[in-house]
C-alpha positions in Angstrom: 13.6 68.1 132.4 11.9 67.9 135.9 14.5 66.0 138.4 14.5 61.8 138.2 16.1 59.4 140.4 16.3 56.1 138.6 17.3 53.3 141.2 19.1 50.3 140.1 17.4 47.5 142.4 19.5 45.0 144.3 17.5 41.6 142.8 16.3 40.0 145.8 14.4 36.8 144.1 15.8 33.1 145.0 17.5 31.5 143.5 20.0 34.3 142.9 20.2 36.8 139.7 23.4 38.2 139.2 22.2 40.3 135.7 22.0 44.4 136.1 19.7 46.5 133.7 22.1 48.9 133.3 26.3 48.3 133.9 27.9 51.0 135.4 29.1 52.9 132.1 26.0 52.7 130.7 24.2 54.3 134.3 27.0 56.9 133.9 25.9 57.5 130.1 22.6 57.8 130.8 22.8 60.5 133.5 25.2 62.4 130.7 22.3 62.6 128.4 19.6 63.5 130.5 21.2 66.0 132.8 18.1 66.1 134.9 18.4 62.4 135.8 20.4 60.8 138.9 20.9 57.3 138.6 21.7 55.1 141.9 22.8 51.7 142.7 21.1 49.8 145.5 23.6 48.1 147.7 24.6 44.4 146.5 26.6 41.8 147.2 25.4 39.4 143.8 25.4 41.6 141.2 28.3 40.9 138.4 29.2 44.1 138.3 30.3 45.4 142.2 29.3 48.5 144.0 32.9 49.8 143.5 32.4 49.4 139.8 29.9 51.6 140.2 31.5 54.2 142.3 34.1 54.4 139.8 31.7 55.7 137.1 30.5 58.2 139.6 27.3 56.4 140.0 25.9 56.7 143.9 25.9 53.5 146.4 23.1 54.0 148.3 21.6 51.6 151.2 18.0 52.7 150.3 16.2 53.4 146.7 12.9 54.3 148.5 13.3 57.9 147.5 13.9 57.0 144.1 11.0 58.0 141.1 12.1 54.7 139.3 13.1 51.3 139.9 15.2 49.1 137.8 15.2 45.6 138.6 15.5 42.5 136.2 13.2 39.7 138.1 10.3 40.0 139.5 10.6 41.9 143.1 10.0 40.5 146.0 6.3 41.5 147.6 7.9 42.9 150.8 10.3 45.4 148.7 7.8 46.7 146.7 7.7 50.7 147.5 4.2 52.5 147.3 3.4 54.6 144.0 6.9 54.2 142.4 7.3 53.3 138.9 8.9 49.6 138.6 10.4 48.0 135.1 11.2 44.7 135.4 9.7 41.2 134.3 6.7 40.6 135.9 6.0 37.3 134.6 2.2 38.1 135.1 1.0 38.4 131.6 0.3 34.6 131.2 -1.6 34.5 134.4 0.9 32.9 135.9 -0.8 31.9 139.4 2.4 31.9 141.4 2.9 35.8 140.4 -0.5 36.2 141.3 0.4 37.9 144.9 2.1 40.2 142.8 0.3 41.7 140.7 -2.6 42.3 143.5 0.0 44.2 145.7 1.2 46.5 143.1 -2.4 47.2 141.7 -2.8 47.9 145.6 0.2 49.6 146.0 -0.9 51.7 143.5 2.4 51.2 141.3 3.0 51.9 138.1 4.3 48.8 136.7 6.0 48.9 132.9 7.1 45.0 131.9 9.9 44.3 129.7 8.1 41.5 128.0 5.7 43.8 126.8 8.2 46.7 125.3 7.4 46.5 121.6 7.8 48.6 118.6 4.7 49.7 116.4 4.8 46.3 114.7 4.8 44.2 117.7 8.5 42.8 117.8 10.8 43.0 120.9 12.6 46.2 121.8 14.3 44.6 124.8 15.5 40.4 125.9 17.6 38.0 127.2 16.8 35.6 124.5 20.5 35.2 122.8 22.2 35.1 126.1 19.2 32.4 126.9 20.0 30.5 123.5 24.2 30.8 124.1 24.4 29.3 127.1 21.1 27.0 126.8 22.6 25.4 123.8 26.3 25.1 125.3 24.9 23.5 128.1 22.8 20.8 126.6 26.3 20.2 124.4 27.8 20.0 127.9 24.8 17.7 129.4 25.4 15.3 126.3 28.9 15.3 127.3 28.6 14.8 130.9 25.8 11.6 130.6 28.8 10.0 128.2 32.0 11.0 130.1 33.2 12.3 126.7 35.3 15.7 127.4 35.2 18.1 130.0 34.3 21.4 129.7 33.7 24.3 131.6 30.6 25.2 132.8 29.2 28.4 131.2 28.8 30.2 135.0 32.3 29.6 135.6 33.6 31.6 132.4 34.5 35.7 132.5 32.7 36.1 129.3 31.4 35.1 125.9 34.8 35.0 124.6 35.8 32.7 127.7 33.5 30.6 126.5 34.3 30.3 123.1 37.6 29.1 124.4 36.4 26.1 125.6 34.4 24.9 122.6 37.6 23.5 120.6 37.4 20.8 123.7 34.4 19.6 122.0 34.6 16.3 121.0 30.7 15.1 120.1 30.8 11.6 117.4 28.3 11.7 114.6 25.3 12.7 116.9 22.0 14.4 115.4 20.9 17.7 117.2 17.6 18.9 116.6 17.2 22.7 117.4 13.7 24.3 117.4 12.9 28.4 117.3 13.4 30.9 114.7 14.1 34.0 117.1 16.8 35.3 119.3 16.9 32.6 121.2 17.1 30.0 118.1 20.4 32.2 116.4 21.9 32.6 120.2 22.0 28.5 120.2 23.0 28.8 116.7 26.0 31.0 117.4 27.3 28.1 120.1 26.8 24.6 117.7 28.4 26.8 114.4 31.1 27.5 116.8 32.0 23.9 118.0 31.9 23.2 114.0 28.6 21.0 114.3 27.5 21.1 110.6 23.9 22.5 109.8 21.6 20.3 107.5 17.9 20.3 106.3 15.3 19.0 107.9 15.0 16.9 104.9 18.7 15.5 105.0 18.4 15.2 108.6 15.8 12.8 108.6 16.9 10.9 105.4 20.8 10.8 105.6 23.2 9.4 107.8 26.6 11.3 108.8 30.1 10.7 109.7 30.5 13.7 111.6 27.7 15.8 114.3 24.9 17.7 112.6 22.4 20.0 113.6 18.9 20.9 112.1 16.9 24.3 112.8 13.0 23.5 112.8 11.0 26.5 112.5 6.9 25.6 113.1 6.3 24.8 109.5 8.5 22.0 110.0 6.8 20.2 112.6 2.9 21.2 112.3 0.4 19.8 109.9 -2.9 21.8 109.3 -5.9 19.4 110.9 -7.8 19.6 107.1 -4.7 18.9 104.5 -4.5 22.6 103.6 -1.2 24.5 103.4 0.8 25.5 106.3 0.9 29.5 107.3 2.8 31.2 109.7 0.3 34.0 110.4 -2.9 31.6 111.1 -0.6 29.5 112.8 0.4 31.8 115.8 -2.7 33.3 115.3 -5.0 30.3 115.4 -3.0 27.4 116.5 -5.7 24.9 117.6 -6.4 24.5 113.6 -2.9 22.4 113.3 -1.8 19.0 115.1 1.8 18.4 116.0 4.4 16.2 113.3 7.5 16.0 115.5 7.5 12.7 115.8 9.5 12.0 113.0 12.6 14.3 114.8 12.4 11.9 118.0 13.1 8.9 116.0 16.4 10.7 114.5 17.5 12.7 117.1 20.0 12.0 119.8 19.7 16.0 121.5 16.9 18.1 121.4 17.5 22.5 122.0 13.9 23.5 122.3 14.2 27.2 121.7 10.6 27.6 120.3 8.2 29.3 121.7 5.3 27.9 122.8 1.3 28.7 122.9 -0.9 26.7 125.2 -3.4 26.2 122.8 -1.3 24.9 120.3 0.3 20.8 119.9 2.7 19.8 122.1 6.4 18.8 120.7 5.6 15.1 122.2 3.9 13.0 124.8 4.6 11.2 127.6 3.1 7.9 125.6 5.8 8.9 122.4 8.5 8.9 124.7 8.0 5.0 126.0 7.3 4.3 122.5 9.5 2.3 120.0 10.5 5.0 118.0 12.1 7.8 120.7 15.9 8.2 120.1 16.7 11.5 122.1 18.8 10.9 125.4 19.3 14.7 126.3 17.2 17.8 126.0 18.4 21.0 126.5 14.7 23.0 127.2 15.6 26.5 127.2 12.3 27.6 126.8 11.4 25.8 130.3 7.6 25.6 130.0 6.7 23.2 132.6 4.3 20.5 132.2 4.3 22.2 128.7 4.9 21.2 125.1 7.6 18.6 126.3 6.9 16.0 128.8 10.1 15.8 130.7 10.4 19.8 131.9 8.2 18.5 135.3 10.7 21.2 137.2 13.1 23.7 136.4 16.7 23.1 137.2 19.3 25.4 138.6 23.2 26.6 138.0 24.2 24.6 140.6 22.0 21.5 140.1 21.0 22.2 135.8 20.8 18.4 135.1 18.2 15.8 136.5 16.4 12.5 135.0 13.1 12.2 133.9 12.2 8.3 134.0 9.5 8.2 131.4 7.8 4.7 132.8 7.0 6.1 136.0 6.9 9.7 135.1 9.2 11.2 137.6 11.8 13.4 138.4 14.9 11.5 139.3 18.7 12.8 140.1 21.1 12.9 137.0 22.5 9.6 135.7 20.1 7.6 137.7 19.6 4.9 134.8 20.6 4.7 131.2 16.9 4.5 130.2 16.1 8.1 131.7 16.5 10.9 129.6 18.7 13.9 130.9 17.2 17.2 131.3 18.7 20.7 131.3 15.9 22.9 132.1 17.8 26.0 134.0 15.0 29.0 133.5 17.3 32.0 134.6 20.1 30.9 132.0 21.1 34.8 131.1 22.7 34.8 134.1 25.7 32.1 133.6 27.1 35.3 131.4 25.5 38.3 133.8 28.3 40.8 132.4 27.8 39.9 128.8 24.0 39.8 128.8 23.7 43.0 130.7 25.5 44.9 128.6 23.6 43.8 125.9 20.0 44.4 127.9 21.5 47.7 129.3 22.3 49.1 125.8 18.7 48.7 124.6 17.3 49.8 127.5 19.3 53.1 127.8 19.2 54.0 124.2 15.6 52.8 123.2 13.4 52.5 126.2 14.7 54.9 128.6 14.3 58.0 126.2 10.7 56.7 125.3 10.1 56.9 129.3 11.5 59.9 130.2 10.6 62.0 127.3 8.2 61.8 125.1 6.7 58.2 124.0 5.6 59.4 120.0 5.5 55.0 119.3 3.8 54.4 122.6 6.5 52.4 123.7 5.8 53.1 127.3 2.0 53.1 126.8 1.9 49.5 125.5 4.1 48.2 128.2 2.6 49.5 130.6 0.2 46.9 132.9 -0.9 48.6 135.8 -0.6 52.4 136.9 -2.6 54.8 139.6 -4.4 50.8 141.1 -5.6 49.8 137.5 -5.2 47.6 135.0 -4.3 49.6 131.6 -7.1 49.0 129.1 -4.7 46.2 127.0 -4.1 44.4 130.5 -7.5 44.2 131.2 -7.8 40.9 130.5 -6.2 40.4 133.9 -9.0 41.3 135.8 -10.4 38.1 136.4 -6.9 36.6 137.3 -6.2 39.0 139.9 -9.7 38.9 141.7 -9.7 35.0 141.5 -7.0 34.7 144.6 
């Protein structure tokens, strides 16, 4: 094998990202199994794991990764430390034509960078090699359990940023002390079982969707609501999965009947744009709305739920939204507000633990795909941009990129 540099970036985004894509054992593992590659950490203060822990694995500390062949990063770099014809992994967030990423894009097309986005890192049958979303659906779901507790004065709990690890955190969810609420929980993927993982733990029960609409219960419960659950098909026919995510302007939204039971909503679902939206604005100031906290993991703003007008942050996760005038208001402004947990970088409350998860994937699965040879087209499908163009599945892009 010719001779690599692989540079681990320092993440240079605001508000802060503390996650690595590789930890220091596993940069030291991957130069053992590809003897022609060097790995390198960029200087940081943030990261979770420090440049000593680095050292110590004999990994190099370097001031510079410009003479690097590729670059590592987790969150989308910054316009100004983007290095000419260098090949970049990290996520992009371009692939919805998101317009504030639009700068982006057009400097590494101009750049001529080859740019390879974890999103897009799939395996012949279109699932996920590589996410965040357990870590996303861990501390997402901890923290809305934490939010309910908060609005309430109930118990006191850590924060999730302020524990070591998972295992720290699991310490702190025998102080949990919720009366018989109702927690609805929507998602079927990683992020869905990662949120899972957290209410199992603190002993919250997990009922049907039928027995959590019809039954009432001395003790908390929990209900997982996949789409089927909550979408009607607009002509009375059945409900599929496939049409649905393929085609889902064809169904209207039934999630109405959750609101009125609900006292805490997880949203872990994804969402299309094209497809219903959980609830409205006009449901909300209706008679029939129960929930008091939602915990949006999922953080679409202005998207399938009403109240995610902003994201939040790990130092500020909680604010209001006052339904009657619309608006954003500060946390426990008035008891007929609903509180929102809307954090969009949640991975990063457990950096160490959701690295080394990310890391392993990445060394193991994508890394040999990218520097050897790519038989599933791994690389090839993930990849958006290379040599100033749009790859032929990115294409679609075009039009976003020429519109700034």
């Amino acid at each position: 094998m010719a001779r690599v540099r692989i540079g681990l970036l320092r993440e240079g985004k605001v508000p802060i990202d503390r996650r690595v894509a590789l930890t220091p054992v596993q940069a030291r593992e991957v130069m053992a199994a590809f003897p022609g590659v060097k790995v390198v950490a960029e200087e940081s203060e943030i990261r979770c794991f420090s440049d000593q822990d680095y050292r110590q694995e004999g990994v190099e500390v370097v001031s510079s990764v410009a003479d690097c062949d590729i670059l590592l990063g987790v969150k989308e770099v910054p316009i100004p430390d983007l290095q000419p014809e260098k090949s970049y992994l990290f996520f992009s967030h371009t692939i919805k034509k998101q317009p504030y990423n639009r700068a982006l894009l057009q400097e590494v097309l101009k750049q001529r960078i080859t740019l390879i986005d974890y999103e897009t890192l799939t395996d012949r049958q279109g699932r996920r090699i590589i996410a965040f979303g357990r870590w996303a659906g861990i501390v997402g779901a901890y923290n809305g359990i934490w939010a309910y507790g908060q609005r309430y004065n109930l118990f006191t709990l850590r924060r999730a940023c302020h524990c070591f690890d998972l295992d720290d955190l699991r310490s702190e969810f025998a102080r949990v002390r919720l009366p018989p609420v109702k927690i609805a929980l929507t998602g079927g993927g990683r992020v869905a079982k990662g949120a899972m993982e957290v209410l199992l733990g603190m002993g919250i029960r997990k009922v049907t969707p039928r027995q959590f609409l019809a039954d009432q219960f001395s003790y908390p419960v929990f209900v997982l609501l996949n789409a089927r659950d909550y979408h009607q098909r607009l002509d009375g026919g059945t409900f599929s999965r496939n049409e649905f995510y393929r085609q889902p302007e064809l169904y209207r939204g039934d999630f109405g009947k959750y609101t009125g039971a609900a006292d805490i909503l997880i949203a872990g679902a994804f969402w299309d744009p094209r497809a219903p939206v959980l609830f409205s604005r006009q449901d909300v100031i209706g008679d029939n709305f129960k929930i008091t906290v939602i915990a949006d993991i999922t953080c679409d703003i202005e998207g399938s739920i009403p109240s995610t007008k902003r994201p939040s942050t790990i130092d500020e996760p909680l604010y209001d939204y006052n339904p009657s005038d619309d608006e954003v208001e500060p946390a426990g402004s008035d008891e007929g507000n609903i509180t929102v947990m809307a954090v969009d970088n949640l991975p990063c409350e457990l950096a160490r633990d959701a690295s080394a998860s990310f890391g392993r994937r990445l060394a193991t699965v994508v890394l040999p795909a990218l520097l050897g040879d790519d038989a599933d087209g791994i690389i090839a499908r993930a990849t958006i941009a290379r040599e100033g163009a749009l790859s032929e599945r990115f294409s679609y892009l075009q039009e976003f990129v020429e519109a700034g």
